[in-house]
C-alpha positions as CSV (number, residue, x, y, z in Angstrom):
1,X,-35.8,-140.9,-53.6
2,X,-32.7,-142.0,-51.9
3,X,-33.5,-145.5,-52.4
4,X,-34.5,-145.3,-56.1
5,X,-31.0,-143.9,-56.9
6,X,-29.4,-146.5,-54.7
7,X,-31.2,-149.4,-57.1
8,X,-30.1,-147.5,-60.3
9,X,-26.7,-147.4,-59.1
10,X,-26.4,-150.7,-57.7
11,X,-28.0,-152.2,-60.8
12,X,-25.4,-149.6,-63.3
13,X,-22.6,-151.3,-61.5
14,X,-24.0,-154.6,-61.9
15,X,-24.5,-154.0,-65.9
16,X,-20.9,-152.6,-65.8
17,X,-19.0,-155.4,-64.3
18,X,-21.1,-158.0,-66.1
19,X,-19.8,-156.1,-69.2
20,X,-16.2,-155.7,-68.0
21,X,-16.1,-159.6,-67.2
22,X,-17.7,-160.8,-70.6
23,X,-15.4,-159.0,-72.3
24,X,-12.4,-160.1,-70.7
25,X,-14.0,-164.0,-71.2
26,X,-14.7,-163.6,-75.1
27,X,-11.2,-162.5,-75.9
28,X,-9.8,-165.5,-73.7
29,X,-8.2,-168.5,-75.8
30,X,-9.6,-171.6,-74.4
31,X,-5.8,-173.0,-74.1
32,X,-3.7,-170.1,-72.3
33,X,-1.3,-167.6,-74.9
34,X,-3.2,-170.5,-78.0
35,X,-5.2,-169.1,-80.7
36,X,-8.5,-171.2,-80.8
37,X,-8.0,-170.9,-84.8
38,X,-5.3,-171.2,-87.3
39,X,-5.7,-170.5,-90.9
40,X,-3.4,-172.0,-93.3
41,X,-2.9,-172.3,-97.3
42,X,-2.1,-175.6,-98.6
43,X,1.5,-176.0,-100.1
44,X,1.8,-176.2,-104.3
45,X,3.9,-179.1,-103.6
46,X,1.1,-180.9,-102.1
47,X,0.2,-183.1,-105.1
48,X,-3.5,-183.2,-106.1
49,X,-4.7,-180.5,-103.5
50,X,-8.3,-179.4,-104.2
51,X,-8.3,-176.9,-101.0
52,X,-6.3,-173.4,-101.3
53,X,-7.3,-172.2,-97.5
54,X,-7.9,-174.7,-94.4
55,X,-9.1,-173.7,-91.2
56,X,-7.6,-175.7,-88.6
57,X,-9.3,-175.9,-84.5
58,X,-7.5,-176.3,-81.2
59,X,-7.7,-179.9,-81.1
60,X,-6.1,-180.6,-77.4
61,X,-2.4,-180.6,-75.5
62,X,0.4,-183.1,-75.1
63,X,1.8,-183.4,-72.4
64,X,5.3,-181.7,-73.2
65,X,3.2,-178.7,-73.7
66,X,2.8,-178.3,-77.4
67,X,-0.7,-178.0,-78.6
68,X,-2.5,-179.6,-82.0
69,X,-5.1,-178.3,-84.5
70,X,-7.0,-180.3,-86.9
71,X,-9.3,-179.2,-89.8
72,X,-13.0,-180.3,-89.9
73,X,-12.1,-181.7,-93.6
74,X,-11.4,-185.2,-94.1
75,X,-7.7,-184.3,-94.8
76,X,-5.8,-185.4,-92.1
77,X,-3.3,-182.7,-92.0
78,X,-2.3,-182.1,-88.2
79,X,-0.7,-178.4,-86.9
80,X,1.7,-178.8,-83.9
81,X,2.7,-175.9,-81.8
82,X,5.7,-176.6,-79.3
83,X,5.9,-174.9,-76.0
84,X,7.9,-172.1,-77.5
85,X,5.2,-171.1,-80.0
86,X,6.5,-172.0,-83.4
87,X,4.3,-173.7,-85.4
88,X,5.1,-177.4,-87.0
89,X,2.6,-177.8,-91.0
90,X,5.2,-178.9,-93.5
91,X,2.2,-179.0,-95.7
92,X,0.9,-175.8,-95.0
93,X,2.9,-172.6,-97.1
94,X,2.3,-169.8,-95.1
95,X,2.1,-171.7,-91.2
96,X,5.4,-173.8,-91.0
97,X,8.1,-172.4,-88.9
98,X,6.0,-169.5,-87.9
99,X,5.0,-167.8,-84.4
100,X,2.2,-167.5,-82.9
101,X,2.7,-164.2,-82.8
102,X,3.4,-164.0,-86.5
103,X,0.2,-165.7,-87.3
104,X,-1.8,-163.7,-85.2
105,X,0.1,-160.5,-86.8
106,X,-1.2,-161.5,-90.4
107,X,-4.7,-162.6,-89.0
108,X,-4.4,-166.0,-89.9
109,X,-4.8,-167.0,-85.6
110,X,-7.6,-166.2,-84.1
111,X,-9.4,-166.8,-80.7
112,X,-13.3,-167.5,-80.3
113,X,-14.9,-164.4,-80.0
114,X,-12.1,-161.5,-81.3
């Protein structure tokens, strides 16, 4: 009997931790304190627009530490974030000059997963 609760507790506190780990993984950004997704409206000054929302993917780092997203569209609108988190989309209304923080406030950042 002894060694039947043994299993079931060794293999509840296998479950557990696998849980605890997963969890901590899916809410990760795959660039540390970078959403993985940025949503953005495009600009009424941007002349000839046919998109009103654009959803923009990490897109990889430079190497003074900002980060860039581009949209799976054709357009080639780019987002920079600099080191600081402040976002760069002249372009984009409701995305230039904001934080990270900001975005992620109105739900318009996102990571994989949350």
């Amino acid at each position: 009997m002894n060694k039947l609760i043994s299993r079931n507790v060794a293999a509840l506190s296998t479950v557990l931790l696998s849980s605890v780990l997963l969890s901590a993984a899916v809410n990760a950004s795959i660039i540390n304190k970078f959403p993985d997704i940025l949503v953005c409206s495009v600009g009424e000054d941007v002349r000839d627009a046919t998109w009103q929302d654009l959803v923009f993917y990490i897109s990889g780092t430079q190497k003074d530490g900002a980060v860039l997203y581009k949209s799976l569209t054709s357009n080639p609108v780019l987002i920079r974030i600099n080191e600081a988190g402040i976002l760069s989309a002249p372009k984009l209304a409701n995305c230039d000059k904001q934080t990270v923080q900001a975005m992620r406030d109105a739900g318009r950042a996102k990571d994989f997963g949350s």
